[in-house]
N, C-alpha and C positions, 0 to 999 in steps of 0.2 A: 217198059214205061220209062220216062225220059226226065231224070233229078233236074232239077231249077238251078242254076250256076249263081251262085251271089256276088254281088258286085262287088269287083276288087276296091273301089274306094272306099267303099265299108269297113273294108277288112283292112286297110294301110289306116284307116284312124283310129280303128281299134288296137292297133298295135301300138301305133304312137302314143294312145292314151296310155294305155298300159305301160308304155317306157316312161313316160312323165309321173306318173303315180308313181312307178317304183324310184325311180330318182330321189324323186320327193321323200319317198319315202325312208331311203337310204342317207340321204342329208339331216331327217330331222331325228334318224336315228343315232348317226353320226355326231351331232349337237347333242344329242341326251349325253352319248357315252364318254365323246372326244370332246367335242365346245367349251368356250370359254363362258364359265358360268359366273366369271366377278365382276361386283360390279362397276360402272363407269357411270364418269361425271361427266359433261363438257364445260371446257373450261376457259374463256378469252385468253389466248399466252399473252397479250400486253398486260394483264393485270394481276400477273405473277410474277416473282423474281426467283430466278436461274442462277445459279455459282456452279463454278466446276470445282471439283474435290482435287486438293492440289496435296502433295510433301513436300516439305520445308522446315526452317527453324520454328522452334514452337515457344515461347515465354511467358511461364504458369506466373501469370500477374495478374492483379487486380488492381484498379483503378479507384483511389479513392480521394476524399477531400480533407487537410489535414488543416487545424487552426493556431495559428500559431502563440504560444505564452510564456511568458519566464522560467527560464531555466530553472528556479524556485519562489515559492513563494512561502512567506513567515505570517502565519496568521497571530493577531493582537490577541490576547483574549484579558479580562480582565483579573489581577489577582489579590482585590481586597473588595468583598463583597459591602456593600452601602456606600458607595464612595461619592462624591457629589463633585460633579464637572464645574471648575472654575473659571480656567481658561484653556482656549485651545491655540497651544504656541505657533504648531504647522500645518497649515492648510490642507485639504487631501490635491494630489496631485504632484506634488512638494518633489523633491531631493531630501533625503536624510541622512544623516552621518553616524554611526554606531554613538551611541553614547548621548545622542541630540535630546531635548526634552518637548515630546510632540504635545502633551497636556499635562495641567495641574489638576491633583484630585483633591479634595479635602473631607475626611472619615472623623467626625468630633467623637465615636466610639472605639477608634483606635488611640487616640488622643489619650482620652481615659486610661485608657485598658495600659499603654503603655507608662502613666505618671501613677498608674496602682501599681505596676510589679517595678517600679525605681524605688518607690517609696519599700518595698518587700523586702529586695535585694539591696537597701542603705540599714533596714532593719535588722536584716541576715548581718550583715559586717560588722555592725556594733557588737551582738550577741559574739561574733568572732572574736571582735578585739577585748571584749569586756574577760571574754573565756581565757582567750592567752595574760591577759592580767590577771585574773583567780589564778592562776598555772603558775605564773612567778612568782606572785604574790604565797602562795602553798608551798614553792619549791624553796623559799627562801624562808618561809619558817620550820618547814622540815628540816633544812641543812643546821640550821639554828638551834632544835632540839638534840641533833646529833652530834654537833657541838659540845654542846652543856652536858650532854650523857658521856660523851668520851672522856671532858675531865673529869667528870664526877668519879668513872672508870679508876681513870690515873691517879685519882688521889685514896681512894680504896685500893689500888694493887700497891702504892707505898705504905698504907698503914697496914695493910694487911703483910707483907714481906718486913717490916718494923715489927710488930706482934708475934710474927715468929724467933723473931729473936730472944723478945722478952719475957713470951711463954716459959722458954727452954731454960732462963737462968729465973726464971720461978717470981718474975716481977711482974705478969698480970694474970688472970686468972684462966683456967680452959675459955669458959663459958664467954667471957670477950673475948679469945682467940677464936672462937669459933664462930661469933657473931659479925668480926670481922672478915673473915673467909667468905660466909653464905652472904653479908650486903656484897664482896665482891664479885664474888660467883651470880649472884644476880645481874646486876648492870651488867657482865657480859651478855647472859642470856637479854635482855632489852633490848641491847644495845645489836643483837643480831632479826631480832624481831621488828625493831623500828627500821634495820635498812630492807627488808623483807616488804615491809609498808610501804617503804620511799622506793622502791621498786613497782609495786605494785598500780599506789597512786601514781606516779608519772606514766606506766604503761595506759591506765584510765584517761588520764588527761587527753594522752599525744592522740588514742583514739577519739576523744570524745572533737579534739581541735582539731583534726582529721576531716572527721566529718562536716563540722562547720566548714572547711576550706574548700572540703566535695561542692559542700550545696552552696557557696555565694562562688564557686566558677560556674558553676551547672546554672548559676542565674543569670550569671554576667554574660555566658552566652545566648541563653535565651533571652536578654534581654539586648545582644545586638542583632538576631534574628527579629527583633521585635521592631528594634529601630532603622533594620532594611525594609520591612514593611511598612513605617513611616517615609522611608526612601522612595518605596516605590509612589508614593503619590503624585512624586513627578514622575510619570510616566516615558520613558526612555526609550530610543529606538533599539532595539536589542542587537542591531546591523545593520547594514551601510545597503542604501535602494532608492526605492521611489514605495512613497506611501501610497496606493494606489486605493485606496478607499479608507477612509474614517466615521463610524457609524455612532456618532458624537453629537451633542451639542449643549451649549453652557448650560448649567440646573439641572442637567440630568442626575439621577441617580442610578449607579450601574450595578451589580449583581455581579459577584465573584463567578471568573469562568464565562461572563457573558463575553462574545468576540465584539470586540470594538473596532477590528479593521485589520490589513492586511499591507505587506509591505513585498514588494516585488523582487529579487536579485535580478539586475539587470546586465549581469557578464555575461551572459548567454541567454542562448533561448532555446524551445524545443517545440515540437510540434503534438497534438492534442487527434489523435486520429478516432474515429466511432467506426467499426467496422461489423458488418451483419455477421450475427453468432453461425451462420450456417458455415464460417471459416476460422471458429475459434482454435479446431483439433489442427487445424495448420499453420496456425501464427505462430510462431517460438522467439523467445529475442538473440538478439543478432542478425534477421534477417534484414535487408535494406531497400529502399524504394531511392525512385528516380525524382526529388521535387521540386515542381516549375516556379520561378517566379520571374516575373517580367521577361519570362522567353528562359530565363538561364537555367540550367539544372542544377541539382545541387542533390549530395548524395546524402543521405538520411540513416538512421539504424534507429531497430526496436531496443531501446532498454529497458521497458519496463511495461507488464499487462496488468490491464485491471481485470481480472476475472466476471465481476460483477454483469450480467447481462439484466441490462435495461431498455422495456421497447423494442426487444428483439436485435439490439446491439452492444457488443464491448467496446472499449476503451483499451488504446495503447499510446505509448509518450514514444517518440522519436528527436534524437539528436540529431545536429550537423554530424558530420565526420570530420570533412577535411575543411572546410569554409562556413562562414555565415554569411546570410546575402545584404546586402550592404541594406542602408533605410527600413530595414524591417521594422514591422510594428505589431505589438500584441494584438493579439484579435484578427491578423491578417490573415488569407486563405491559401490553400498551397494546393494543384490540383498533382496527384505524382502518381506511380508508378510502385506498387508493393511488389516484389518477387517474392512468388509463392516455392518456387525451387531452381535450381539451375535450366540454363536452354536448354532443348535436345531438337534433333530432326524425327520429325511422326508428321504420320497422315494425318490432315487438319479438313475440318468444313467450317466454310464460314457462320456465324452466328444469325439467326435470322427469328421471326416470328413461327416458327414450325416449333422450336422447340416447347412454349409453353403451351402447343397443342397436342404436344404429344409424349413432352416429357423427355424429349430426347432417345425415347424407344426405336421410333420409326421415321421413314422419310420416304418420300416420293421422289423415285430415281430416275429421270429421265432416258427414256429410250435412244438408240444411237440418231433414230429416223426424226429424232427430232418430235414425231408426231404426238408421245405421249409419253405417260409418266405413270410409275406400275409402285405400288406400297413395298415395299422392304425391313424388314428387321436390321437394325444398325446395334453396337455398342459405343458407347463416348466416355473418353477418362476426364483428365482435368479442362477448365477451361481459361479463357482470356477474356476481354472485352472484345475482341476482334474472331476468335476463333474457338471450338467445341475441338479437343484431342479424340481420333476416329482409331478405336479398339480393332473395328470388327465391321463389316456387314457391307462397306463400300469400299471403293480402291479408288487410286490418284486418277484423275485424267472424267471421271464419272461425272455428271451432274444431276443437282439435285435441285429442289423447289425450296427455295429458303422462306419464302412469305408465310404468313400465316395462313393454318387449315384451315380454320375455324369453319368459314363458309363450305367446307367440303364434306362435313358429316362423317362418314367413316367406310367411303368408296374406297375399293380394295386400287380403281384407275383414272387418271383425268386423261380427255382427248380434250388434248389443244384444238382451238378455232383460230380462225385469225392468222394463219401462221405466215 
């Protein structure tokens, strides 16, 4: 019996299916196991920006605005509280001389206060001088009584030295020999008791006039403390400036300790910098900035930080060094150049809107083909205004996508269009 032969073109498409199935099959195998499963964006390359990652010198600076103000300034304040504004001698604005009188005050409760402690302290000095008169006046009837007692003395030790005689040849009796002896024997004894007293009282005295002399100096000074603060009512510039504000006017009445105004040193000046606290742990003073005015540079140093962060910024004062720039004026602006540390040579990438999408983590590294741009993990040390310090993760000659990601969501690739 005779088999049916089948048609070879049957059999050539069946095979051919079967190599296309398997192909197929082996490609979408290949994709599971082997493919590129990240994903992609496309992207117009004109509306991206491209920098190559270069090495070079690197200058850990920041760029800030500084303001310029008096090298000091002497704030007024007042120090005689109720004082009542008369006249105001110098205008604000002014020139003043150490010594100049900017206003008249007038206090009718110091007035007082000061014609009660004269009247105190002329009181205290009579009681002084009246005391040293009682003193002389005692010293010189003491010396008077000791007087009178010594001759009384001396004429008891002759009759008493007379009585011995005439005891002995039996020409007066014991009993006034003996009466004479004991009044003389007495007045010795008085006579060393009463300089015991003139001792005594004068040491009394010299303390007690002592004291008085303590308390009308101890008044007489307070009471030329008393009469500097009738001095100060002419109100005097304490140094040589420019009154640059006075916070005054006639009638007032002003409060001890209130500021009345300020007076400028105008031998120099310095610069008033606000710099964001996220560079406090690297400002130190002595370090120096580059500052521009009218084109010219002019080299600056930190002398002095205000720790105080307000608003999310400190405060530091910068000097000239070696020059001042001529016509400068308070209040003027200075755009400069802070040095965060010495130059060095490091891998650098330009600064761009990538970083605040990414933090400075990552970057889109362009491929050599130009055709696209594949996500990367980076490190970055310090920065500039011009350039981000490159740790890690890129090399020189690379580029990257500086623009911002924002629009790019968090594709692992962008394919350029456009190109």
């Amino acid at each position: 019996m005779d088999r049916p032969i089948e048609n070879k073109s049957k059999i050539t498409k069946r095979i051919i299916w079967i190599s296309v199935s398997g192909i197929i099959l082996l490609l979408i195998l290949y994709q599971i196991f082997f493919g590129d499963r990240s994903t992609k964006l496309n992207v117009d390359i004109n509306k991206v920006t491209i920098d190559e990652v270069s090495k070079g010198p690197f200058l850990n600076y920041i760029a800030q605005t500084g303001t310029v103000e008096p090298i000091q300034t002497i704030y007024l304040d007042a120090t005689e509280g109720g004082s009542r504004v008369e006249e105001i001698i110098i205008k604000e604005g002014n020139m003043v001389k150490e010594g100049d009188i900017i206003v008249i005050l007038s206090n009718t409760s110091l007035i007082l206060e000061i014609s009660n402690y004269e009247a105190l302290v002329s009181r205290t000095s009579n009681e002084l001088r009246q005391a040293r008169l009682l003193m002389e006046q005692q010293t010189l009837n003491s010396k008077s009584q000791l007087l009178d007692l010594q001759y009384r003395i001396l004429q008891q030790k002759r009759q008493y030295n007379y009585n011995k005689v005439l005891v002995k040849d039996n020409h007066i009796s014991i009993e006034e020999f003996e009466f004479s002896r004991e009044q003389y024997e007495l007045s010795l004894e008085k006579l060393e008791l009463l300089r015991e007293n003139l001792k005594q009282d004068s040491v009394f005295r010299n303390v007690q006039v002592d004291a008085l002399e303590r308390s009308v100096r101890r008044m007489q000074d307070n009471l030329k403390l008393v009469n500097k603060r009738l001095e100060s009512l002419n109100y005097r510039a304490p140094v040589s400036g420019e009154l640059a504000s006075l916070n005054l006017e006639v009638g007032q009445v002003i409060s001890r300790g209130q500021r009345i105004g300020q007076i400028n040193i105008l031998d120099s000046y310095k610069l008033r910098v606000n710099i964001d606290e996220y560079f406090i742990a690297k400002v130190s003073k002595g370090l120096t900035a580059a500052c521009d005015f009218a084109g010219t540079s002019y080299k600056g140093i930190i002398t002095k930080i205000y720790p105080e962060v307000v608003n999310g910024r400190f405060s530091v004062d910068m000097e000239f060094v070696d020059e001042v720039p001529e016509q400068i004026k308070i209040g003027q602006t200075s755009r400069m150049k802070l040095e965060l540390g010495k130059p060095k040579v490091t891998v650098r990438i330009p600064r761009g809107g990538y970083s605040q999408s990414t933090g400075g983590q990552w970057v889109y590294v362009v491929d050599p083909s130009g055709s696209f741009a594949e996500k990367r993990k980076i490190s970055l040390g310090s920065q500039n205004p011009r350039f981000y310090e490159v740790l890690d993760g890129i090399q020189p000659g690379e580029k990257v996508v500086t623009s911002s990601y924002d629009n790019f969501g968090d594709v692992d690739k962008l394919i350029f269009k456009n190109r």
